[in-house]
N, C-alpha and C positions, 0 to 999 in steps of 0.2 A: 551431482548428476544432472545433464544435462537432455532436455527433449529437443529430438532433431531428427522425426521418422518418415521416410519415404512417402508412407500411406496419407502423411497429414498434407502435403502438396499436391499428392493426388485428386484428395477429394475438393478442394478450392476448384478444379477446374470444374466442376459438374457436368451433368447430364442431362437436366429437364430444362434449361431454356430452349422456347419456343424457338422455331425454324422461322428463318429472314429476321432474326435479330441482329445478324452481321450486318447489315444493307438496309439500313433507317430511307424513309424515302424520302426523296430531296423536292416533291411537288407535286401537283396533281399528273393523275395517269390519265392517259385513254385508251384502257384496255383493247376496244379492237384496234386500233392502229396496232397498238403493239403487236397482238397476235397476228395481225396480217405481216409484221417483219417479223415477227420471229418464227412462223410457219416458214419464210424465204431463208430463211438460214440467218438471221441477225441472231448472235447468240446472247447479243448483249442485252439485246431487248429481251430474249423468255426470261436474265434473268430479274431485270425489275418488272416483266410481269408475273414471276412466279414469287417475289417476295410482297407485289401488291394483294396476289390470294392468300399469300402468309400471314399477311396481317389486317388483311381486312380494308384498305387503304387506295380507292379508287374501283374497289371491284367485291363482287361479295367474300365474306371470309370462309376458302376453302380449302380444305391441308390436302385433298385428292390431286386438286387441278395446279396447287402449289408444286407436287411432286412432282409433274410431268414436268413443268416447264424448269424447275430447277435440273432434271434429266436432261432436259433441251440444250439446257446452258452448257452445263456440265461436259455434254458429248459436242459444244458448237467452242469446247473448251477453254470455259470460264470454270476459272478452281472454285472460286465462288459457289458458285451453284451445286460442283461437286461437294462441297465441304458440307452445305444446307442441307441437300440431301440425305449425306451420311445421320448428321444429328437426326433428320425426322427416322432414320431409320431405326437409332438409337432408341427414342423416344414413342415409337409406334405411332405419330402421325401419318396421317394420310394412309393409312396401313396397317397389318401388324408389325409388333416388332420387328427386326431383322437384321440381327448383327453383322451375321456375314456379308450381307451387301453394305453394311456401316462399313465396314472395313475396305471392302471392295472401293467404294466412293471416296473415304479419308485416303486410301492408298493414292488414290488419282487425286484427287487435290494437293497432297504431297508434291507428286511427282509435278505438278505443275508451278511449282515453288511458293506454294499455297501454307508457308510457316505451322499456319493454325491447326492443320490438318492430321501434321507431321506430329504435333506438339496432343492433339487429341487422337491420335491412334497410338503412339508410346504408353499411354494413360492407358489402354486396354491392354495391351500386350504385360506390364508394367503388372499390374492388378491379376490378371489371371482367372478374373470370372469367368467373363464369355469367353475367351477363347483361351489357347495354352499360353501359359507364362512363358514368353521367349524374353529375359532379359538384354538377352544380347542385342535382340531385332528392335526391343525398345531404347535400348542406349545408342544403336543410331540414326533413330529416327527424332527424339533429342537432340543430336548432334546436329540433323539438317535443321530441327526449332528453330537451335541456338543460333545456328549460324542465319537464318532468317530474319530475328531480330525480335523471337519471342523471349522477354526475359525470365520468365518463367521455366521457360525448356534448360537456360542455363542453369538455373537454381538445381533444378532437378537430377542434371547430368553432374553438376557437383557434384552432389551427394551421393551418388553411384560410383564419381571419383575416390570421395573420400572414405567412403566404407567399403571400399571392393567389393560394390552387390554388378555380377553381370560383367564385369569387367576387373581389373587387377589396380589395388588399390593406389590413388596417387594424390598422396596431398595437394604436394605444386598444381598441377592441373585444375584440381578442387577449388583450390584457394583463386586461380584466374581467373576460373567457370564462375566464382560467387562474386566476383568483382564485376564481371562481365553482367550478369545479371541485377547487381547493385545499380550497376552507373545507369543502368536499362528501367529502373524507376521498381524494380522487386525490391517489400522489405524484406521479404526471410532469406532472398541471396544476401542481404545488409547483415542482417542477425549474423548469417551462416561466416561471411566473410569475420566480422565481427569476433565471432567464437574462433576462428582460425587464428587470427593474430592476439588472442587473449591466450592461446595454450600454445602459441608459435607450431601452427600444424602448418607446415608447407610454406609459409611464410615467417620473416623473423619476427618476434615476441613484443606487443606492442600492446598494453593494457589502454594506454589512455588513448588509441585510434581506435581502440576496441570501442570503447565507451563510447565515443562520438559516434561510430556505425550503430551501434545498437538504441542510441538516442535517433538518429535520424530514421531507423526502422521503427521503433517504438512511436515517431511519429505520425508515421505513415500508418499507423494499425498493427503493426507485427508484434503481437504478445508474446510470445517466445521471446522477441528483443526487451519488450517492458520487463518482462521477467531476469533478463540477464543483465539491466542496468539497476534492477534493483538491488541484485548480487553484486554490482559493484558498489554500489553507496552503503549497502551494510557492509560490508569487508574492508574500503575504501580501496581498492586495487581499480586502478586507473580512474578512478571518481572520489571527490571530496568524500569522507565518511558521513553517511546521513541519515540515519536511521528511521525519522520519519518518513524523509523522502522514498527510503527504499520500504518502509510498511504503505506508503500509498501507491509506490509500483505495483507491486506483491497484489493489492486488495485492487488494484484496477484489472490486472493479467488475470488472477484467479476469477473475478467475479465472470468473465471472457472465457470461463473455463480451462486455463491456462496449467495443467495439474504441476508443473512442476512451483510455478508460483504457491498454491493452495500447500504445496509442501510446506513452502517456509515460511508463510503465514499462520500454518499450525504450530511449526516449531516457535514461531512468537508465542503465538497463545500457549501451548503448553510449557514453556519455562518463561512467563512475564516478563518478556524482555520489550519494553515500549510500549506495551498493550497490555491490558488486564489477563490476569493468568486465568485462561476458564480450559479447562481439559475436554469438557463436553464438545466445545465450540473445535479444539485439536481434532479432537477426533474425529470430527464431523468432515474435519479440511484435509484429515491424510485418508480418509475414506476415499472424498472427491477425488483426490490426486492419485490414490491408487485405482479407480475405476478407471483412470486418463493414461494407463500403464507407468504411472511414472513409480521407478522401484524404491524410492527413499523414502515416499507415501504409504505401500504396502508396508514398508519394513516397520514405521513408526503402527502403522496400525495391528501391524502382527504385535509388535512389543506393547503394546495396549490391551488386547486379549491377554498375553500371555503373562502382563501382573496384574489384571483386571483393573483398568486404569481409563477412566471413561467409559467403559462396556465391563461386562459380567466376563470372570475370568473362564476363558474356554481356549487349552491348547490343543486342540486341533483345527481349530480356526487360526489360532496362533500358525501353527504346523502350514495349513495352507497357505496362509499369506508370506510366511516364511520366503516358501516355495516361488509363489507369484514374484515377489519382490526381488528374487534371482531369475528369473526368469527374464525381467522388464531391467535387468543390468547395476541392480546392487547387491554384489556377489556376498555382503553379510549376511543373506539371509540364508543363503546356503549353508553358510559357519554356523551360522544358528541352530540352526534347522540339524547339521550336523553334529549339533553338541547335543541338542536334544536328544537324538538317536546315541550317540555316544555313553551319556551319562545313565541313559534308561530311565530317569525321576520321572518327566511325565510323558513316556509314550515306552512299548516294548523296546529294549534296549537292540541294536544291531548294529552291528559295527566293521560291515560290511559297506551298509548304507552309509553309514556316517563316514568314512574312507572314500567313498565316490562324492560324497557333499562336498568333502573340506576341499579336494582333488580341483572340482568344477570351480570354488571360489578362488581357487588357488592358479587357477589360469586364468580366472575373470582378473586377475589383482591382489584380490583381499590377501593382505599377507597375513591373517591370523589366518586364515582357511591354512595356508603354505606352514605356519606353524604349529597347525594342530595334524596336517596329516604326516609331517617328519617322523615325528618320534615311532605313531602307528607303522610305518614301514622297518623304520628301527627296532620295534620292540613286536612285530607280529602283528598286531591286532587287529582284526580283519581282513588279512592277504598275509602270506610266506613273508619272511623278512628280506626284503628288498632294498639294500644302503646303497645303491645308486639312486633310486628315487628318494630314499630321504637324504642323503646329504645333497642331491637338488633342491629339494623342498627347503632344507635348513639355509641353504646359500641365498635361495630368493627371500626368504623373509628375515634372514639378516640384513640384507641389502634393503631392505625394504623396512628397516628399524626397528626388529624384533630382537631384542637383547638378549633372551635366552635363549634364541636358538642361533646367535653370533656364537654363546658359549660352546653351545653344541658342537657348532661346523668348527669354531678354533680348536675345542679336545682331538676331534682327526685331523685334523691338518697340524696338529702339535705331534700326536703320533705316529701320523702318516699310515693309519687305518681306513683301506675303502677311497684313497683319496691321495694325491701327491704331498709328500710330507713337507711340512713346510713351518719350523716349529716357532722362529720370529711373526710371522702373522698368524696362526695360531693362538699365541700369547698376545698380540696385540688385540685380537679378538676378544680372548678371554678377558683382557682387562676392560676391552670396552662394557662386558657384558657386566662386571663386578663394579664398576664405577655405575653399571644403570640398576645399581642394589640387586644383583641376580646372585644368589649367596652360593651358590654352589662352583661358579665361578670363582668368586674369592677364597673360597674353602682349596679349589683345587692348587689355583697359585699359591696361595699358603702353602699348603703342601710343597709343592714345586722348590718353593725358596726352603723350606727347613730341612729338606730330606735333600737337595743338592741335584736334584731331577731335571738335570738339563738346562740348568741356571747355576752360576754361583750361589753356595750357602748364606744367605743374608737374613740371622735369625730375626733380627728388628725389624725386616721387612714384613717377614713371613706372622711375626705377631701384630701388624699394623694392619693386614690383610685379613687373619683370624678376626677382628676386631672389626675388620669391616662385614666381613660375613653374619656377623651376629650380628650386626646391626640390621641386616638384609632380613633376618628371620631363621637363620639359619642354627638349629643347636648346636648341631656337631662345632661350629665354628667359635659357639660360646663358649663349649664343654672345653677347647683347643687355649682360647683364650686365659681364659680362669686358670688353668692347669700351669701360667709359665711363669 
């Protein structure tokens, strides 16, 4: 699982830098000259004399007399002074708060092709505090960032690409917008671009250009990239295998608070792989990583609770974090959480609940989720029996390398129950699922071959089959066996 969240390039841009930090001053002022041109309409002059009360710099330091003349500029139409403005309005200098006129002044600085402006009012829109969340109106005003030459608007508009938040989802776009903003000196467009040609999203599949992006953004500060080249030298996919090297990524990104790193720095510690095996220390790192929403963090520290392993065993902290963990997009926690409910051992049993768990893990991916809630449609358990949805449910998590319920979906498609009959892939099903020791699978083809069921009689078969089913665990197939 991968962190890649809107909110997190948001907050890089902030909010409390002081007003006239755009416009450093290049020498001494003489404030009344100034003021005598910029009272005649020089607009250029209110605005180094309202960035000299800005900051103190040729005249005394005042954020009143700062605002007027940045107003001056602004309306003698310098974006600049518009842009200055907005921030103190942001930030309550010179004044009190005032978002609305923040808004009012970044809109004018925009429109004066003032990038910064564009790129700092999407960030409100975008966010949704002070004013209503229009993502729309944020994605294009992004778009005028990007096209400005802020590399950061493009990063951003990526990922609005790539996740169809605001707009309809579009890798390629995505993957141009993170290049765009790469070559623009952005490391997390680097990461991002990075991550796209590492899962070939919108662009073709390219592990070892991945690795290089993500080293050149790891260079630059992008923990998100330190973190994802450390996944590549422990895995060795696109990077020599390296296991130190990727435990000193891991403990650099995390200590940076990087929670998907802290992830698999715990998973170091708690199964002594490279690092002394301390569990206390695990748990400590899939805490961090789950407070950092990352959901592989929560899941580890729910499975910690819940066989009391590091922490005093409590499943209803188990239970929560479960939850949390599918929430933050590692849909096992739902299956879990689901079987908890399911099984009833430790929480009231409901199975109702547990049927919308495995459902949500089962669109998130998780193909155990997709093969625990097959059968419950098949067999009742918590809803009417419903065999369009589970022979969906059976098809996705066979496809998804669940071997007993390939057996499942091949039994109707062999008898062409609930489903197009189809009795050669049925049977091919079936035997995949009997070769991955699913005994009741073997048990049936055994049958198939001795009793002539749609197959030639081929008793040797049919006992070689019997023979494999016991082996799987299966009595009946022992009880079959012995008897020939």
């Amino acid at each position: 699982m991968r962190l890649s969240r809107t909110s997190l390039l948001l907050v890089v841009l902030g909010w409390t830098s002081a007003a006239g930090a755009q416009a450093p001053a290049t020498g001494p002022v003489d404030a009344e000259a100034l003021k005598k041109t910029c009272d005649k309409g020089n607009a250029a002059d209110c605005l180094t004399l309202a960035g000299a009360y800005a900051r103190g710099e040729g005249a005394p330091r005042d954020a009143s007399k700062a605002a007027g003349f940045y107003k001056k500029a602004c309306d003698g139409g310098q974006a600049p002074g518009c842009f200055e403005l907005a921030t103190m309005h942001v930030a309550g200098q010179g004044g009190s708060k005032d978002t609305s006129k923040a808004i009012t002044f970044f809109q004018r600085a925009c429109d004066l092709k003032y990038a910064e402006g564009c790129i700092r009012l999407a960030v409100l829109y975008s966010d949704g505090k002070d004013v209503p969340k229009d993502l729309g109106r944020a994605g294009t005003l992004l778009s005028q960032s990007c096209e400005g030459g802020i590399a950061r608007a493009c990063a951003m508009l990526g990922l609005m690409n790539r996740n169809g938040v605001g707009l309809a989802a579009n890798p390629a776009t995505a993957a141009q917008l993170f290049k765009k903003a790469c070559d623009g000196g952005d490391a997390e467009g680097c990461g991002e671009l990075g991550l796209a040609l590492l899962d070939g999203r919108g662009v073709a599949r390219d592990p070892a250009k991945a690795t290089a992006l993500f080293t050149k953004a790891c260079e630059a500060g992008g923990m998100t990239a330190c973190y994802q080249l450390g996944l590549a030298h422990e895995t060795g996919a696109g990077a020599p295998r390296d296991p130190a090297r990727a435990t000193a990524l891991f403990t650099r990104a995390c200590e940076a608070h990087q929670p998907g790193a802290c992830h698999s720095l715990g998973l170091l510690a708690k199964n002594g792989t490279g690092v002394a095996k301390d569990i206390a220390r695990a748990t400590s790192l899939f805490k961090e990583s789950c407070e950092g929403h990352f959901g592989g963090g929560c899941y580890e520290l729910a499975t910690a609770y819940f066989g009391g392993r590091g922490v005093a065993r409590d499943y209803s902290q188990a239970a929560t974090l479960y939850r949390q963990a599918c929430n933050d997009g590692d849909f096992r926690g739902c299956t879990t959480l689901g079987v908890m409910y399911s099984s009833g051992t430790q929480m009231a049993p409901d199975l109702v609940r547990a049927l919308k768990l495995f459902e949500e893990a089962c669109g998130g991916g998780d193909i155990n989720g997709c093969a625990r809630a097959a059968p419950m449609y098949e067999q009742a358990q918590g809803t009417p029996r419903d065999m369009p949805h589970a022979l969906a449910a059976y098809k996705k998590a066979c496809d998804g390398g669940n071997e007993a319920s390939c057996y499942r979906y091949g039994h109707h498609q062999r008898l062409g129950e609930h489903v197009t009959r189809d009795p050669a892939q049925g049977i091919q099903r079936m035997q995949k699922a009997c070769d991955a020791s699913v005994g009741e699978a073997c048990f049936e083809l055994a049958r198939m071959y001795d009793n002539a069921e749609g197959v030639a009689r081929d008793l040797q078969h049919a006992l070689a089959l019997y023979k494999q089913g016991c082996a799987a665990g299966l009595e009946q197939a022992c009880v079959k066996s012995r008897n020939r």
